[in-house]
C-alpha positions in Angstrom: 0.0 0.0 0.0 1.2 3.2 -0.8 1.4 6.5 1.1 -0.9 8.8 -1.1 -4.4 10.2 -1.0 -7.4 7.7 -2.1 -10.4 9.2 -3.5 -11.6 8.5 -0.4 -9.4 10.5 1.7 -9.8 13.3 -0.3 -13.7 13.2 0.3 -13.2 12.9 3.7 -10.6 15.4 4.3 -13.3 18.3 5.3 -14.4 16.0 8.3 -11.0 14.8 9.3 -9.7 18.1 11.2 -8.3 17.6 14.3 -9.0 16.6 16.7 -9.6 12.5 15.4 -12.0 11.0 17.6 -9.8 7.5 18.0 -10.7 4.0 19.2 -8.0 2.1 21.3 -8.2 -2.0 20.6 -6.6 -3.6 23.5 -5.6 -0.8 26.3 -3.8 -3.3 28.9 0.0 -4.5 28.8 2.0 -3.2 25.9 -1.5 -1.4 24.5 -1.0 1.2 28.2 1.8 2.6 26.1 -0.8 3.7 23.6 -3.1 5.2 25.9 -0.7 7.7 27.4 1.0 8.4 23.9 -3.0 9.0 23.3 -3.5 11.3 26.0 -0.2 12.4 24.6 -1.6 14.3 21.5 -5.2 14.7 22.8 -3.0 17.5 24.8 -1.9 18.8 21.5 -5.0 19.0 20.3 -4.4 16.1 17.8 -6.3 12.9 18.8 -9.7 12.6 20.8 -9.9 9.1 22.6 -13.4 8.2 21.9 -13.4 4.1 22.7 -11.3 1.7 24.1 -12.3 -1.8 23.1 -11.2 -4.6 25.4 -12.6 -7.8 27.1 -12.6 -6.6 30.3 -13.5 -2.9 31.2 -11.3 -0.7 32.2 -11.5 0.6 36.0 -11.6 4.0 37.2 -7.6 3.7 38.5 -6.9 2.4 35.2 -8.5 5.5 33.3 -7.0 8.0 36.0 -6.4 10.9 33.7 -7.4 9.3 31.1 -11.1 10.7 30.7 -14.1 8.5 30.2 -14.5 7.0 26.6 -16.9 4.8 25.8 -15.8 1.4 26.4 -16.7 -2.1 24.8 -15.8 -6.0 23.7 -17.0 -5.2 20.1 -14.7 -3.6 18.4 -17.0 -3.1 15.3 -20.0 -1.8 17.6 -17.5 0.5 18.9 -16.3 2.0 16.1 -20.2 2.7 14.8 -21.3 5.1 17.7 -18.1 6.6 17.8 -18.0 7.2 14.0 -13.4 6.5 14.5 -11.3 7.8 12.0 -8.5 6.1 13.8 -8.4 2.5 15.6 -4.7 1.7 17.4 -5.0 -2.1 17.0 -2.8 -3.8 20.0 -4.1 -7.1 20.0 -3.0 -10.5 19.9 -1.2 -11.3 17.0 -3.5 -13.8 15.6 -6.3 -11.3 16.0 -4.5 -8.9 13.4 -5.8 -8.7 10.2 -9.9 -9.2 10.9 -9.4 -6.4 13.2 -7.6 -4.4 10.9 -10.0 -5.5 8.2 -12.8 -4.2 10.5 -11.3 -1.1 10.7 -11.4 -0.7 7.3 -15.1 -1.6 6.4 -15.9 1.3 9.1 -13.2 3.6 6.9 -11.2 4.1 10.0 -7.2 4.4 9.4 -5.0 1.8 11.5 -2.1 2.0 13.4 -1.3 -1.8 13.8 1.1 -3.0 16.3 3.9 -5.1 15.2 4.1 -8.5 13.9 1.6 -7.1 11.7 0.1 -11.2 11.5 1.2 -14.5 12.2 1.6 -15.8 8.5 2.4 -14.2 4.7 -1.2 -15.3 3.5 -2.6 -13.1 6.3 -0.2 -10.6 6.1 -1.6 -10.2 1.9 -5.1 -10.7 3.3 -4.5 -7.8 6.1 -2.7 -5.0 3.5 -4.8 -5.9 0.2 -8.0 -5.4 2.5 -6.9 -2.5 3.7 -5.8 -1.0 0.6 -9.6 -2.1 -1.5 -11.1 -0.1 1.7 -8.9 2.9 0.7 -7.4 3.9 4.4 -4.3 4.4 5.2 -2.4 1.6 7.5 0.7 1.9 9.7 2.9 -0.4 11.1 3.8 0.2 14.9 7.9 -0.5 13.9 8.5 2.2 16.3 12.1 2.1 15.3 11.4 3.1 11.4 9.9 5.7 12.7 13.4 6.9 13.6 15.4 9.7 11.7 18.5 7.9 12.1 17.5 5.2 9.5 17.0 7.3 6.4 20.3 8.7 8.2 22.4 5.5 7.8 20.8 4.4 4.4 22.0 8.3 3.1 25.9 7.6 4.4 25.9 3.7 2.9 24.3 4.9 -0.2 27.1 8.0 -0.3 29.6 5.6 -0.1 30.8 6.7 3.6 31.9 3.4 4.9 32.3 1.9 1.3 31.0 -1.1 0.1 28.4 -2.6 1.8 29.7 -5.9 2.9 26.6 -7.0 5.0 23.7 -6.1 7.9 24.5 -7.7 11.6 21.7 -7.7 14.5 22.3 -8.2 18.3 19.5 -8.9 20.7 20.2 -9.7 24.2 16.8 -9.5 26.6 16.2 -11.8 30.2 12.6 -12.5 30.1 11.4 -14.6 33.1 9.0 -17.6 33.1 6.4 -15.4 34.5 6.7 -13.7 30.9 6.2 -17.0 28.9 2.6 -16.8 30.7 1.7 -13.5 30.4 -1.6 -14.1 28.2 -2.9 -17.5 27.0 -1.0 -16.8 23.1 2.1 -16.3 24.9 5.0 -19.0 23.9 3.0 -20.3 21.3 3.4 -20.8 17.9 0.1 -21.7 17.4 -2.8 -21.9 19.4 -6.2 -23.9 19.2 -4.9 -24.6 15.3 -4.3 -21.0 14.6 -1.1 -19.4 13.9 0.2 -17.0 16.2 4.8 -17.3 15.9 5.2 -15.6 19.3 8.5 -15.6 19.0 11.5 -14.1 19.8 13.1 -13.0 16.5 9.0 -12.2 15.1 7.8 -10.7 18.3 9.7 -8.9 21.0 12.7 -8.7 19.0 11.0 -8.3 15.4 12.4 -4.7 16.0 15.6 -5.7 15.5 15.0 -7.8 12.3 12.7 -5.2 10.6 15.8 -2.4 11.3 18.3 -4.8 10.1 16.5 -5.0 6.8 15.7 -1.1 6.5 19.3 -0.1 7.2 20.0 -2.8 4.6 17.8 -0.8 2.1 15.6 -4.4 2.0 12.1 -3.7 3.2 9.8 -5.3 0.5 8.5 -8.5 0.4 10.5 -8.8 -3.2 13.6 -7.7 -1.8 14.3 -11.5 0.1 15.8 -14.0 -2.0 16.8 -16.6 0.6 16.2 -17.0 4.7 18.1 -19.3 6.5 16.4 -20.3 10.5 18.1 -21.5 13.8 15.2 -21.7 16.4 15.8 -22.9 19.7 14.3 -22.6 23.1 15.9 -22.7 26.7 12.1 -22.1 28.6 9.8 -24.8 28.4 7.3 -23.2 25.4 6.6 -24.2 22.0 7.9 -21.2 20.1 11.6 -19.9 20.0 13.7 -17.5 22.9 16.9 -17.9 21.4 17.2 -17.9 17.5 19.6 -16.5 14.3 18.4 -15.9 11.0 20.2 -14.4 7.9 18.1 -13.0 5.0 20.2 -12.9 1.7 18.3 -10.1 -0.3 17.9 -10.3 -3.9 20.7 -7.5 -4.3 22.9 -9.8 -2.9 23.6 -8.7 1.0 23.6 -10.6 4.2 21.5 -9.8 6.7 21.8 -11.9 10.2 19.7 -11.0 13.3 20.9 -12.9 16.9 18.1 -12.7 19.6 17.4 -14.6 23.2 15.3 -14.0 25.8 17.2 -15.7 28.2 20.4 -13.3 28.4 22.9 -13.6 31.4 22.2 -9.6 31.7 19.8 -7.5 29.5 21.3 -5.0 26.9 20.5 -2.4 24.4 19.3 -4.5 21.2 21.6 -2.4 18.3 22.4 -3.2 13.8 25.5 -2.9 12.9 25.8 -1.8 9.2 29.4 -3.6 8.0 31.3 -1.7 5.0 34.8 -2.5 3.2 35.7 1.1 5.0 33.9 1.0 8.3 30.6 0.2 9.9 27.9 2.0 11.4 26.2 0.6 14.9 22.5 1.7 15.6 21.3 1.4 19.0 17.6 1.8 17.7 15.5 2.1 21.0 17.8 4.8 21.7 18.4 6.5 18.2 22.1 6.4 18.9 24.3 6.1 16.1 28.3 5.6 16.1 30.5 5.5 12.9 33.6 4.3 12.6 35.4 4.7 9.4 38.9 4.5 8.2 41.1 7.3 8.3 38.4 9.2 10.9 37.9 9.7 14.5 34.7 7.5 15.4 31.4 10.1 15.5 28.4 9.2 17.6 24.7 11.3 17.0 21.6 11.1 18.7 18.7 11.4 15.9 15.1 12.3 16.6 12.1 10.2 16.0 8.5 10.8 14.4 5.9 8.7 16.4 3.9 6.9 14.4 0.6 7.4 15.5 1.3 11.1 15.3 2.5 10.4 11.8 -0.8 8.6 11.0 -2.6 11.8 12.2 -0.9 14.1 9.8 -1.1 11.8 6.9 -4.8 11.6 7.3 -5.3 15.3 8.0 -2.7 16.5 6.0 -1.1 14.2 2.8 2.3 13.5 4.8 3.9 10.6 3.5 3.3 7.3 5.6 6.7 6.1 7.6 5.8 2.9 7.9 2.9 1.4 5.3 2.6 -2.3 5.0 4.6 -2.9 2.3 7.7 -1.5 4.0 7.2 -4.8 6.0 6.7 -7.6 3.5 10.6 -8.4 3.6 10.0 -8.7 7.5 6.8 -10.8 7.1 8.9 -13.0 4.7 10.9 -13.6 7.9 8.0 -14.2 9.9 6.6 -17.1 7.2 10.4 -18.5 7.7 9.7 -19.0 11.2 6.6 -20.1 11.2 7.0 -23.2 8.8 10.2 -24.1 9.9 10.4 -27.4 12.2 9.6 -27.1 15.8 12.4 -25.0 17.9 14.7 -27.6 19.1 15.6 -27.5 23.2 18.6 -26.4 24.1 20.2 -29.2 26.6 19.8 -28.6 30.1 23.4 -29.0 30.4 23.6 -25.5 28.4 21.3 -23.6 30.5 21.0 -23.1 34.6 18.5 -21.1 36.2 19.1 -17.5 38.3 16.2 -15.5 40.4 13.9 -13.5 37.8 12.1 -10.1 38.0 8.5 -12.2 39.2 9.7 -15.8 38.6 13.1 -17.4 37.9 14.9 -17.6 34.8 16.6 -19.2 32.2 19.8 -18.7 31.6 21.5 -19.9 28.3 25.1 -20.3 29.0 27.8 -17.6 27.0 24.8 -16.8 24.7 25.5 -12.8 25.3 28.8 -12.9 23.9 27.5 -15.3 20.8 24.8 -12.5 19.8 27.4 -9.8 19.7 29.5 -12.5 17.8 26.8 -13.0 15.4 25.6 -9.0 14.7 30.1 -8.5 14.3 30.9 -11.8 11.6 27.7 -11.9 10.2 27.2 -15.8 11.4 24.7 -17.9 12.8 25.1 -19.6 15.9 25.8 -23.1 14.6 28.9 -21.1 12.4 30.2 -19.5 15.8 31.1 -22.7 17.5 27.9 -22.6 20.1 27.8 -26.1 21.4 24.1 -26.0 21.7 23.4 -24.8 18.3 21.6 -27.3 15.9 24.0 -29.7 13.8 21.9 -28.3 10.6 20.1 -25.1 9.9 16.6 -24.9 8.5 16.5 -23.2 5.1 13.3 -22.0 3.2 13.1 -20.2 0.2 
């Protein structure tokens, strides 16, 4: 989908001034983050919060300075009597695209939270929906929304650290069990015969593989030529904690991303962008970027960032180009298809892994994995290539 005016916006222009009366799906764990970045621009006179859908009310101590918007289970119901121009969709994965496609029968625009679905097939379903409807979708990649990327793809296209040898990403998180049993999907790659890949490479580090790919100038589902999988798991689930993938893209680059959930101590998730004169390193929840180059003193810059909701707002209201539009995430959802039909994550032997105290439960640890992800994002490898002894004797390839 692209980022211009439908017919349809253009009609609806004269009755989309601010403030945009908007819906909130799913108000409780990540989807809190929404309602204060909603309250956020309601301040600036952007946003009205006119419904928050969810199973279970909200309380009054949960809508403390919140106001009181309508509130309801039915999302579509919802979005009638409050006439939406906006729904922020932060749902379970699996409940994605028919949200998103409800939206988009009602002519509300989307902000959907990130996997934007479980497979491909409802990934296609999810943006060729929303494109017949003729509203405009983003993708909460909270990172793209970052100045420093269009940043980094400038210096590698200018030929700063010279030829582009190849994309690395590290991520290093501790997660407790207590995590793995945070909502019934949680863990799972599918649940009650329905995909939902809640894993670590396509969930709470999908950040870092949808960066990797952007800095690598590879964000279309067209741009992947080959992806390469090593899932494993430390915690007793079905779906992956600690996993390595490398995309080759069709211009010919490497792209590896290294992520676990059971780190010996959590760290800053960062891309390195490797070139035949230097490299770049993007800590992306920060906006930090260092660049080390030959012949130069290493320079480190702290970028800004557009918020993507607020983004959404302006391109309704005003024709500003989309940052993040679904097909700026098909090479990412190419990824998230590798996972998903590649065999079952394979347990990492208890020999590998002890347990320490957690945040609300314990923790697994997987032994020396911390220095194996920064190994990974540095030579561009997959575990099994870095000598991990726990790493599978074969990788899982899919085309």
């Amino acid at each position: 989908m692209n980022s211009t005016h439908t017919n349809r916006e253009d009609m609806d222009t004269a009755r989309t001034r601010t403030p945009l009366p908007v819906v909130l799906a799913g108000a409780r764990g990540h989807g809190r983050s929404h309602l204060l970045n909603i309250r956020r621009l309601e301040d600036l006179g952007l946003v009205r919060l006119a419904g928050i859908c969810e199973l279970r009310p909200l309380d009054e101590a949960e809508l403390d300075g919140i106001g009181d918007p309508k509130q309801s289970a039915d999302l579509e119901a919802l979005l009638t009597s409050t006439d939406a121009r906006i729904v922020v969709l932060s749902t379970p994965i699996q409940t994605h695209t028919d949200m998103a496609l409800a939206a988009a029968r009602h002519g509300a625009h989307i902000l959907l939270e990130k996997p934007p679905a479980p497979s491909y097939a409802e990934f296609r379903r999810m943006a060729d929906g929303v494109e017949a409807a003729g509203v405009a979708c983003q993708i909460g990649f909270q990172s793209l929304g970052s100045h420093a990327v269009p940043a980094i793809r400038r210096m590698v296209e200018e030929g700063a650290i010279g030829e582009l040898l190849g994309v690395g990403a590290a991520g290093a998180w501790v997660r407790d069990e207590a995590y793995f049993r945070r909502a019934p999907w949680a863990g799972h790659r599918r649940l009650d015969g329905v995909d939902v890949v809640d894993g670590a490479l396509t969930n709470p580090l999908a950040h870092a593989v949808a960066t990797a790919l952007a800095l690598s100038g590879s964000t279309r589902a067209e741009d992947v030529e080959h992806i390469e999988t090593e899932l494993l798991r430390a915690n007793a689930i079905e779906s992956d904690d600690t996993s390595a993938v490398r995309v080759v893209t069709s211009a010919g680059t490497q792209v590896t991303v290294a992520a676990t959930l059971c780190a010996e101590k959590s760290a800053e998730p960062y891309v390195i962008v490797h070139g035949s004169q230097g490299r770049i390193t993007f800590w992306y929840r920060q906006d930090r970027v260092l660049v080390q180059r030959a012949g130069h003193g290493p320079v480190e810059t702290e970028y800004g960032r557009t918020d993507l909701l607020e983004n959404l707002v302006a391109h309704v209201t005003g024709g500003e180009r989309l940052w993040v539009p679904p097909a700026e995430t098909g090479a990412f959802m190419r990824v998230v298809e590798a996972v998903r039909t590649a065999p079952e994550p394979l347990d990492v032997p208890a020999a590998h892994w002890h347990t320490e105290p957690g945040e609300s439960a314990p923790r697994r640890v997987v032994d020396g994995v911390d220095a194996l992800v920064d190994a990974s994002a540095d030579a561009l490898g997959l575990f099994s290539e870095l000598g991990a002894p726990w790493a599978p004797p074969a990788r899982a390839e899919a085309r």
